[in-house]
Backbone as CSV, one residue per row, in Angstrom:
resi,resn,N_x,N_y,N_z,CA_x,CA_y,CA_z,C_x,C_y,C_z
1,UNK,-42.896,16.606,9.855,-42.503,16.282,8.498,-40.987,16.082,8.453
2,UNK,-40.543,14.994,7.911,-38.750,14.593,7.849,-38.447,15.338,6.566
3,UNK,-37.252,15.644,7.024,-36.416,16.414,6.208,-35.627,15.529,5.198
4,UNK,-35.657,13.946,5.577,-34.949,13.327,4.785,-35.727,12.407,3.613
5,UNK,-35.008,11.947,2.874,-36.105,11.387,1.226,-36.156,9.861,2.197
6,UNK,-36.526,9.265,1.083,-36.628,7.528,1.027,-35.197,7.126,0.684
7,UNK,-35.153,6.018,0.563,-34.310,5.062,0.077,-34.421,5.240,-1.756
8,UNK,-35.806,5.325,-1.849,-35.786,5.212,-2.932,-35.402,6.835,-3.531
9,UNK,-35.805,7.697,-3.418,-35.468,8.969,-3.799,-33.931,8.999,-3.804
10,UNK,-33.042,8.445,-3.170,-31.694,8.894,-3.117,-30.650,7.760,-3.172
11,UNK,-31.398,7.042,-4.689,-30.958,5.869,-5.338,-29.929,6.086,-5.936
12,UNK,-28.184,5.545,-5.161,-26.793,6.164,-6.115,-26.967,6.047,-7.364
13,UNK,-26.211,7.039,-8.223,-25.960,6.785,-9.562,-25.560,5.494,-10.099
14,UNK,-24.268,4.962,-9.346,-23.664,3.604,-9.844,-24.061,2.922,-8.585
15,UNK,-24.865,1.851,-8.857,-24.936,0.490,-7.730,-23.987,-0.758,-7.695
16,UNK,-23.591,-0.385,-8.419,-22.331,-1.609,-8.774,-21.438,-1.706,-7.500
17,UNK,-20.815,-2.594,-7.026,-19.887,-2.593,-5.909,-18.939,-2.989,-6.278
18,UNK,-17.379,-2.307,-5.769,-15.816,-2.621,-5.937,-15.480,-3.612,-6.049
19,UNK,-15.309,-3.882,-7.430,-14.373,-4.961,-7.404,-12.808,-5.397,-6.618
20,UNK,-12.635,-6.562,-6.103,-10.760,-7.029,-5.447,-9.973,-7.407,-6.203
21,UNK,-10.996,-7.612,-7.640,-9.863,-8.370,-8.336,-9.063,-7.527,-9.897
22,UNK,-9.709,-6.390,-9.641,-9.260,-5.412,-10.832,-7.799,-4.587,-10.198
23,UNK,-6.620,-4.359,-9.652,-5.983,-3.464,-9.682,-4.700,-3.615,-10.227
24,UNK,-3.962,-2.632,-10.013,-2.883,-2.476,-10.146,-1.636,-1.512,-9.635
25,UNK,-0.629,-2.496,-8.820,0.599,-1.796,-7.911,1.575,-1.579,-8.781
26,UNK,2.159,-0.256,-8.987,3.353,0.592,-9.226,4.608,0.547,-8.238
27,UNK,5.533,0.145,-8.425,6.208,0.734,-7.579,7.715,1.200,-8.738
28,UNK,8.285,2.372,-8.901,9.450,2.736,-10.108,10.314,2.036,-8.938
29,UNK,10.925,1.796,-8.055,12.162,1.176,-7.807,12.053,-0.469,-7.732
30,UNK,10.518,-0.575,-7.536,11.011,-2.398,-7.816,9.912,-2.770,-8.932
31,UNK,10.372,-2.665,-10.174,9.554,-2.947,-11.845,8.969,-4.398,-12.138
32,UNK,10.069,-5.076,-11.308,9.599,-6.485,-11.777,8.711,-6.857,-10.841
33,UNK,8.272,-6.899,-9.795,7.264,-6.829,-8.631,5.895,-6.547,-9.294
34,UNK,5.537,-5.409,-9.812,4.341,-5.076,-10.425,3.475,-6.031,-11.300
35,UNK,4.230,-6.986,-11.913,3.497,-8.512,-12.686,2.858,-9.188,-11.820
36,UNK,3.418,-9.319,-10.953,3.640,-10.711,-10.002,2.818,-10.456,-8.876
37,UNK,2.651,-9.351,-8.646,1.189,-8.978,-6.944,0.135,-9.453,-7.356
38,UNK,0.090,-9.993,-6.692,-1.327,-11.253,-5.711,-2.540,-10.292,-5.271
39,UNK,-1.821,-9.434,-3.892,-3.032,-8.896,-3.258,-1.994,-7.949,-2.399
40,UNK,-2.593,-6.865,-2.675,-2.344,-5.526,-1.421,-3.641,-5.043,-0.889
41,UNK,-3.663,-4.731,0.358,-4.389,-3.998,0.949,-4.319,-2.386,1.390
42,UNK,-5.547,-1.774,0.792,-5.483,-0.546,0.876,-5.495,0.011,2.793
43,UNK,-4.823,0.618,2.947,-4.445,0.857,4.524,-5.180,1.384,5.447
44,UNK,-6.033,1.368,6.395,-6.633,2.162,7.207,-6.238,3.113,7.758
45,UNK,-6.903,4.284,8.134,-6.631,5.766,8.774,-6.701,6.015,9.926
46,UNK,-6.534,6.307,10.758,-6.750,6.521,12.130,-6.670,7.614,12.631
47,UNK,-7.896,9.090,13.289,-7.226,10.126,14.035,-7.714,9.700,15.449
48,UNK,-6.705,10.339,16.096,-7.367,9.535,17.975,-7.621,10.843,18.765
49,UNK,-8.812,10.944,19.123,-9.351,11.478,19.308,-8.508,11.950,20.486
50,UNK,-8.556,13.590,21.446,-8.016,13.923,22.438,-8.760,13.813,23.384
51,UNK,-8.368,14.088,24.640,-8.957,14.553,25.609,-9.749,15.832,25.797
52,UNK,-10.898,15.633,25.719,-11.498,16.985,25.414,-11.591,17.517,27.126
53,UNK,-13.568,17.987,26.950,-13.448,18.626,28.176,-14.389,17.858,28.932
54,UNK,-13.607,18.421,30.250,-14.064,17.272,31.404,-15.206,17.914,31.682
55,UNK,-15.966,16.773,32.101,-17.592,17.141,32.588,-17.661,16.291,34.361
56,UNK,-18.752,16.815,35.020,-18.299,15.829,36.193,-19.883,14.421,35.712
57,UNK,-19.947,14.726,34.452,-20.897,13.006,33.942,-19.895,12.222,33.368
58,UNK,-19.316,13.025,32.053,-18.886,12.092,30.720,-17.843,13.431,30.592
59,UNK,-16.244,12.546,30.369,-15.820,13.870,29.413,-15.686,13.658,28.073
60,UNK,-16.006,15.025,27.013,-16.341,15.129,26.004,-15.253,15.165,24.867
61,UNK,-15.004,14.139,24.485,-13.495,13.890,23.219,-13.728,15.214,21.714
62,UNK,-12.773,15.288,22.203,-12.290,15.970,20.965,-11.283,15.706,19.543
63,UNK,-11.917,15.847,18.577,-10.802,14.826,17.363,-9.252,15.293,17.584
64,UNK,-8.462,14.640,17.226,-7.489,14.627,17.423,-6.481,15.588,15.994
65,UNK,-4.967,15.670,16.220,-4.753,16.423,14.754,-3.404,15.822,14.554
66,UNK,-3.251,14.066,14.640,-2.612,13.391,13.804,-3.202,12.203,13.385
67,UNK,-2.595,12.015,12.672,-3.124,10.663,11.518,-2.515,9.782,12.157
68,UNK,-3.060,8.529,11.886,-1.455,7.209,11.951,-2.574,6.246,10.591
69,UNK,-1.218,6.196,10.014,-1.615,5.425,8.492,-1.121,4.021,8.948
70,UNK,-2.449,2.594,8.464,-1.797,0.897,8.642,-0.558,0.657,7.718
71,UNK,-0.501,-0.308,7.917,1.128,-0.784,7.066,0.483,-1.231,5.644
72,UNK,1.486,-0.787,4.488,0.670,-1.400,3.351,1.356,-2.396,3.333
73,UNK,0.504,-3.734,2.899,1.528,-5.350,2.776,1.147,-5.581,1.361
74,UNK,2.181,-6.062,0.626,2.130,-6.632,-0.600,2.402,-8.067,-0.676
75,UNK,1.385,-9.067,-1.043,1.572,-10.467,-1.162,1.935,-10.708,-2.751
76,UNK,3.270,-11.483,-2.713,3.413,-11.621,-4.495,3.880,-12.648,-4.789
77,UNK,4.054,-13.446,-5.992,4.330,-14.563,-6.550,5.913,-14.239,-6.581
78,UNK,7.097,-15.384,-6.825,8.247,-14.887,-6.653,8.713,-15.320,-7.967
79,UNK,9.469,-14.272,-8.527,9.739,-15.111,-10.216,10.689,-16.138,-9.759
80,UNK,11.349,-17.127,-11.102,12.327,-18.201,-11.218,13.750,-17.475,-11.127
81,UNK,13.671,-16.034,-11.370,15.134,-15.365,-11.443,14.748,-14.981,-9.852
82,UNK,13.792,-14.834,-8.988,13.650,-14.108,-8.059,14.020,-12.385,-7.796
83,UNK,14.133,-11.658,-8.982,14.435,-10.793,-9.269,13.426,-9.420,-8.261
84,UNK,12.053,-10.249,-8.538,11.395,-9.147,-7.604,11.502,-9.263,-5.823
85,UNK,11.630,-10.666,-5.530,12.029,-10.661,-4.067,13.668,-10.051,-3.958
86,UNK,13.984,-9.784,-4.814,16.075,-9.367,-4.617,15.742,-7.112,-4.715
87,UNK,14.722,-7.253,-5.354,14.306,-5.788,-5.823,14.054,-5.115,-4.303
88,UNK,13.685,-6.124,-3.462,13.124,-5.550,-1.951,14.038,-5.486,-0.735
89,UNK,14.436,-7.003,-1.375,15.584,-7.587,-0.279,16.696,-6.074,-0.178
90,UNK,16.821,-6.105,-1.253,18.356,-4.672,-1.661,17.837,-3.596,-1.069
91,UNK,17.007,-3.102,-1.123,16.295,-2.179,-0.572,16.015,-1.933,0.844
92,UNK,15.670,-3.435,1.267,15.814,-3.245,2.805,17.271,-3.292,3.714
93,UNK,17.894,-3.868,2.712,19.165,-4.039,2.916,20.139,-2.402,2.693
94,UNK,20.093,-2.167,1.969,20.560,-0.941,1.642,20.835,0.596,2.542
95,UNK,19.075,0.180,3.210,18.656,0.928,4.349,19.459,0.930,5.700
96,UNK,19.592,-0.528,5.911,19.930,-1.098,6.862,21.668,-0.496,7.015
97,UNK,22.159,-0.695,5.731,23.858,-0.923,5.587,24.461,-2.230,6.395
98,UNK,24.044,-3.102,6.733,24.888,-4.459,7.513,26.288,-4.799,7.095
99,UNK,26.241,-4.619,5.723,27.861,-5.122,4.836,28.861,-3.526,5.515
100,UNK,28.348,-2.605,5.051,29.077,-1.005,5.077,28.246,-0.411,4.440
101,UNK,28.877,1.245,3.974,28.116,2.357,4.301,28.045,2.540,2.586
102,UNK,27.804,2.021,1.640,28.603,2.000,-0.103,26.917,1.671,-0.148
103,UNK,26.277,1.068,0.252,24.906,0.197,-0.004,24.409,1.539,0.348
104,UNK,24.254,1.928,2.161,23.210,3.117,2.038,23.728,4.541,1.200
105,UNK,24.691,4.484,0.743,25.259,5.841,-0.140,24.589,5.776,-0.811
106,UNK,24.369,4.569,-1.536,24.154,4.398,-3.028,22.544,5.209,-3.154
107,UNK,21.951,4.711,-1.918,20.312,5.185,-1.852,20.331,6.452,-1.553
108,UNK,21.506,6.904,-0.532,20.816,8.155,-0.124,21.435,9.491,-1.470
109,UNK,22.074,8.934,-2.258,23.010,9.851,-2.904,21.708,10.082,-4.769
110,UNK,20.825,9.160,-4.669,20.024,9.058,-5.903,18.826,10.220,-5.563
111,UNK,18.443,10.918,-6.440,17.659,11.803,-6.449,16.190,11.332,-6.069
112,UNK,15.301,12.117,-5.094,13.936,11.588,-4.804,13.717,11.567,-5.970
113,UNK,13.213,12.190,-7.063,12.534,12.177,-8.432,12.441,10.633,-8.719
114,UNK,13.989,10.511,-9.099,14.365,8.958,-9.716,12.933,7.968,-9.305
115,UNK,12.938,8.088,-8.240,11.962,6.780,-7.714,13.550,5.361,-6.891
116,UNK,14.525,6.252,-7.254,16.111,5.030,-7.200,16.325,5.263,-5.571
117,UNK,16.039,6.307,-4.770,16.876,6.571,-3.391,16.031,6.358,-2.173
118,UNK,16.187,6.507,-1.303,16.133,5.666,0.065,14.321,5.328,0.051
119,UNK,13.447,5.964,-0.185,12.289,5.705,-0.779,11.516,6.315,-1.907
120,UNK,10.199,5.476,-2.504,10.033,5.959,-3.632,8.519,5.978,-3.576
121,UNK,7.501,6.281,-4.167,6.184,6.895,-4.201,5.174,5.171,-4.796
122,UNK,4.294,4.829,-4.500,3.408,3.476,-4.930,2.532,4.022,-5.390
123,UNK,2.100,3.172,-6.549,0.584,3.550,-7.104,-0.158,2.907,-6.842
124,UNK,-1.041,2.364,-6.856,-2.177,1.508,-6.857,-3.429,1.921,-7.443
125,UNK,-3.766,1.304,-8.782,-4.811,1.932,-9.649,-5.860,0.970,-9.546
126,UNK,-6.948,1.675,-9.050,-7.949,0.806,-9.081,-8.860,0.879,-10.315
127,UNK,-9.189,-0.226,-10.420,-10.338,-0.242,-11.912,-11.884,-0.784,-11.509
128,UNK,-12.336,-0.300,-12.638,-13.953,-0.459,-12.226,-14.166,-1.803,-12.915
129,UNK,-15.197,-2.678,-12.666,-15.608,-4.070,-13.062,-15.302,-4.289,-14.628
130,UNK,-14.924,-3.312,-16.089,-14.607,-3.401,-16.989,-13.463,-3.095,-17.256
131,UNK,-12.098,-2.649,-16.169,-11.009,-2.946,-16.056,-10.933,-1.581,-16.762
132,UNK,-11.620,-0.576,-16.378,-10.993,1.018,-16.406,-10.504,1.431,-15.243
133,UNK,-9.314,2.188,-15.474,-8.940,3.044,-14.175,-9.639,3.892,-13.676
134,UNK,-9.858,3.987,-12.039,-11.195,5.122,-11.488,-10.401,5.669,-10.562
135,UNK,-9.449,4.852,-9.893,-8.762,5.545,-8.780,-7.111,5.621,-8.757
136,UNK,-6.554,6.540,-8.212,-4.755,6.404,-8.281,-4.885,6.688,-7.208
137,UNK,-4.574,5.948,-6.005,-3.591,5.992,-4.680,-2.674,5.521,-4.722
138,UNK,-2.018,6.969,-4.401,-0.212,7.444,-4.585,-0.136,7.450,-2.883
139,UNK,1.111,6.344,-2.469,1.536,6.617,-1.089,2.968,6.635,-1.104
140,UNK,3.370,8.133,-0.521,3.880,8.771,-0.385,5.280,8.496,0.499
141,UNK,6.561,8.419,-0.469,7.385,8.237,0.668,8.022,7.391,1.441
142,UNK,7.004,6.300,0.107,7.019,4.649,0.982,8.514,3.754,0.605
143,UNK,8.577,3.275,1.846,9.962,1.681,1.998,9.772,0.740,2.954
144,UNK,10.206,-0.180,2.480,9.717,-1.638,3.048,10.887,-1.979,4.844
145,UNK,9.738,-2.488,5.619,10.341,-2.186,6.901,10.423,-4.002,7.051
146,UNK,9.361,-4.923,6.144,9.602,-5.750,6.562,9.532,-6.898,4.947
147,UNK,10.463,-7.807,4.594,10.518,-9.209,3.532,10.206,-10.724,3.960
148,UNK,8.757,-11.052,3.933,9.052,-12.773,4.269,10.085,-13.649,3.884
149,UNK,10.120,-14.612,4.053,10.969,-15.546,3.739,10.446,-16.608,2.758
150,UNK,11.113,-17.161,2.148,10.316,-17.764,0.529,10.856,-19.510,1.500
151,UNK,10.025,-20.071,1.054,10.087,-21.597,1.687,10.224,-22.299,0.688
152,UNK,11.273,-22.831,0.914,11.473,-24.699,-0.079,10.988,-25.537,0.412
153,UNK,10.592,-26.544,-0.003,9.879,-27.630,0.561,9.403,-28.482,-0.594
154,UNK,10.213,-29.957,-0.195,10.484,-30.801,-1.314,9.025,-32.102,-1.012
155,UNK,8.784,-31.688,0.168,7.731,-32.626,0.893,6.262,-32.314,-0.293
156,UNK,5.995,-31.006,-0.396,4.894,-30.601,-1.209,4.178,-31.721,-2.326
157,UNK,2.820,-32.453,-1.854,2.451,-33.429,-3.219,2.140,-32.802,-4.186
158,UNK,1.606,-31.381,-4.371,1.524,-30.437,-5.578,2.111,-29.526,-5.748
159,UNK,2.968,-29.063,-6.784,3.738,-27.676,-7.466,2.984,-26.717,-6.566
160,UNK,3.247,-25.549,-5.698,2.941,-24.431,-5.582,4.295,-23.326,-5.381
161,UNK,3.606,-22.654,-6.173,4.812,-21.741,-6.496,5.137,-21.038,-5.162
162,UNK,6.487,-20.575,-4.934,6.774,-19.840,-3.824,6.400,-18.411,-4.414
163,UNK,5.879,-17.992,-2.612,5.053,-16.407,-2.884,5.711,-15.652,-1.483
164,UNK,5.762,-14.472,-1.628,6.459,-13.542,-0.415,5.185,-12.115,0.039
165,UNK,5.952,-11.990,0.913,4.955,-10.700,1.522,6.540,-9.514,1.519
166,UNK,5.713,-8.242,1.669,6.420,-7.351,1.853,5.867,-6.014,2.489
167,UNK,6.001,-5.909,3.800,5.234,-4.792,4.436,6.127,-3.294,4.485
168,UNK,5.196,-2.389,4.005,6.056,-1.183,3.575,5.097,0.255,4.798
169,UNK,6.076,1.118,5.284,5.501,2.254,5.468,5.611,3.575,4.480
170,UNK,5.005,4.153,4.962,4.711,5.591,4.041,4.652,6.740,4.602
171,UNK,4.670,7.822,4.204,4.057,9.250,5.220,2.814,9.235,5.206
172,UNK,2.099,8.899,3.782,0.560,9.314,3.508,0.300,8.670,2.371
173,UNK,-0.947,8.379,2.087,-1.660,8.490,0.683,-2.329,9.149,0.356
174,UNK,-2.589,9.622,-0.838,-3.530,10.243,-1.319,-4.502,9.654,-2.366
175,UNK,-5.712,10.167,-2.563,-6.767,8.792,-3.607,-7.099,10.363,-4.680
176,UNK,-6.649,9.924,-6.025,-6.879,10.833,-6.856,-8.138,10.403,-7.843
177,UNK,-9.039,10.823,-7.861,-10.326,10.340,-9.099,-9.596,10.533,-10.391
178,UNK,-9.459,9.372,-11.573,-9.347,9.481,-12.512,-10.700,9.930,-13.542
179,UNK,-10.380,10.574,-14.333,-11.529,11.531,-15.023,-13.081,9.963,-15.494
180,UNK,-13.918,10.584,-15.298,-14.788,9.978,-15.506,-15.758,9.452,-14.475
181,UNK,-15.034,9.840,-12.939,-15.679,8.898,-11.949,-16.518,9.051,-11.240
């Protein structure tokens, strides 16, 4: 006799599947960015397993006890002031110091709270198919390691707006259930 039900006995509550096109990215140090995202991808996890114990058949892995978190990339539309590609640019720049040391002061001297100094915390709220919030992943810690480059191009037979990427690391995320879920 199986211990386990049917398919049908252990029919989820919600059958509905995740929507791609409901969310929404936070970030408090770059404000004007948050209109304008296209598409982020939520990041994959990784623990790597150790070397467990040796057998003289197979040796037997053991989980591992660090993480490595993917890169989060943000694809976004670029305004006419370009204000949100300059929001990143400064930022990576800042980090960097290339001009002098007045740029990274400025970051390292602003309080973590602010969301203003060398990095700042992302939201990403996901919503359910009627555009309620269900999820807050907060990643932790995060600044941008890498800014595409925005292309002119007069050749183009149709208007398309220039769009940028922006790949950021983090320490961690965390996925918080908003009430109801």
């Amino acid at each position: 006799m199986s211990t386990f039900g049917t398919a049908l006995d252990e029919t989820p509550e919600n059958i509905n599947f995740l929507s791609p096109l409901v969310f929404k990215l936070e970030i408090k140090k770059t404000p004007n960015l948050t209109f304008f995202v296209q598409n982020v991808n939520l990041p994959g996890i990784h623990l790597e397993p150790t070397e467990g114990q040796a057998t003289p058949f197979v040796n037997i892995p053991y989980y591992g006890d660090h993480l490595t978190y993917d890169e989060l990339t943000v694809n976004f539309k670029v305004q006419e002031s370009m204000h949100d590609w300059l929001e990143i640019h400064d930022w990576i720049r800042g980090l960097g110091f290339p001009k002098n040391h007045t740029e990274f002061a400025t970051l390292e001297d602003a309080l973590p709270i602010t969301g203003e100094g060398m990095t700042s915390d992302m939201s990403l709220v996901v919503m359910n198919s009627n555009r309620i919030p269900k999820f807050n992943i907060i990643f932790r810690d995060a600044f941008p390691i890498t800014l595409s480059s925005i292309i002119f191009d007069q050749a183009q037979s149709d208007l398309q707006y220039a769009t940028a990427a922006a790949t950021f690391k983090y320490t961690l995320y965390d996925i918080e259930r908003i009430a109801g879920v």
